[in-house]
N, C-alpha and C positions, 0 to 999 in steps of 0.2 A: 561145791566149788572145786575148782581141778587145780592141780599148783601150776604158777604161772609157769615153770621152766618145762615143766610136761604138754604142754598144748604152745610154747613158744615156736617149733619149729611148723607148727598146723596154721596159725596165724600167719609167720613170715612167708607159707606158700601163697596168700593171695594178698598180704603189703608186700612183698616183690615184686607184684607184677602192675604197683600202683595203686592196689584198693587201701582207701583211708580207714585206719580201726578206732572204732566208735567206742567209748567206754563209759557213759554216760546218759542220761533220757536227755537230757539239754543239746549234744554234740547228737542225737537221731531228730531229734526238733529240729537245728539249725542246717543240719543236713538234706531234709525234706522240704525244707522252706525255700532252698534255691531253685532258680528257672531251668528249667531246660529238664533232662531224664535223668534219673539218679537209681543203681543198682543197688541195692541192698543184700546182702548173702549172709542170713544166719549160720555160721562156721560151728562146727562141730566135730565130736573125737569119734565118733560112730564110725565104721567103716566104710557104710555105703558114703562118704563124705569125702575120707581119703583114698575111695578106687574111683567115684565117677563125681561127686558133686566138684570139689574145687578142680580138678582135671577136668572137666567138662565146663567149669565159670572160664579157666585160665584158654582152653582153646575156642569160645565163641569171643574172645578179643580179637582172633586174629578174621575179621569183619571190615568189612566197606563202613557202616554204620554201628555206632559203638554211640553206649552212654555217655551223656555230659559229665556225670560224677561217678566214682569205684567209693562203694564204701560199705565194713563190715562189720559184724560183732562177734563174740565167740562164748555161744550158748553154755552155760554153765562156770563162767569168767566174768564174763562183762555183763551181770544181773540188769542192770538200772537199762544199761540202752537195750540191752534184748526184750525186754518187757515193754518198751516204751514201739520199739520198731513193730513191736507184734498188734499193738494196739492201732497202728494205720495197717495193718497186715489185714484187719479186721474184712468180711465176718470168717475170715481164712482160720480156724483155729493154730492152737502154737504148736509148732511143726521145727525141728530139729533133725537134719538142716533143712536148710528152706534158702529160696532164691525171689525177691522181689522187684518186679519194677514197675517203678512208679514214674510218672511224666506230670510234673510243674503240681506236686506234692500228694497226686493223687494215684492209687494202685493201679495199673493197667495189665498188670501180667503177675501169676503166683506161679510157682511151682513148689508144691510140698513133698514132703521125705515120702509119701508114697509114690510121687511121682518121679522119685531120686534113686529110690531100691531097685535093684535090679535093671537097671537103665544102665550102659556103656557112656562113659565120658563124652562122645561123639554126638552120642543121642541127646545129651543134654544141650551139648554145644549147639546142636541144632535147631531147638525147641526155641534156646535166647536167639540165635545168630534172627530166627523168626519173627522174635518178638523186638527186637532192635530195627529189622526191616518195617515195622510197621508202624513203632513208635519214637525211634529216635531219628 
């Protein structure tokens, strides 16, 4: 576990920009159980997280088509919901960070930390800006 004041400024980059922070298996249940498309971003203190993953979640917002819901956890912090989110992640293994989205409670798009590594913020943004064209 990481102390909450060390990963609070990593969380406030993507609850700033409107993502809801999950901190519980109940709050990723009640989260996945609403209609419409709901983004999930396992957050994390890794690097490749803070040069391209949340830089590249925070510029595929700026889209025609965007998720019905923002919402995240923070790998090594919020145990319960990260374990619980990874288990509809499924048969994706747990991947730290990780970008999910799901349309009306079911997975239609992953992106894992290998798909995160060495990827430009742009490149990410582009991958979702794709995956919102086609599912939300």
């Amino acid at each position: 576990m990481y102390p909450p004041e060390l990963v609070a400024p990593m969380k406030a980059e993507l609850a700033d920009v409107g993502f809801n922070q999950l901190f519980t298996a109940e709050e990723v249940d009640a989260a996945l159980k609403q209609e419409g498309t709901t983004l999930v971003v396992i957050n994390s203190v890794c690097g490749c997280a803070a040069g391209s993953m949340r830089p590249g979640v925070k510029l595929s917002l700026e889209s025609d088509k965007l998720p019905t819901h923002l919402n995240t956890a923070f790998a090594g912090v919020d145990g319960s919901a990260v374990e619980r989110a990874r288990q509809y992640m499924l048969p994706y293994p747990p991947s730290s960070p990780s970008i999910a989205l799901f349309k009306d409670g079911k997975l239609v798009h992953m992106i894992e930390r290998h798909h995160i590594e060495g990827r430009t913020a742009q490149m990410i943004a582009d991958n979702l800006k794709a995956a919102y064209s086609e599912f939300c």
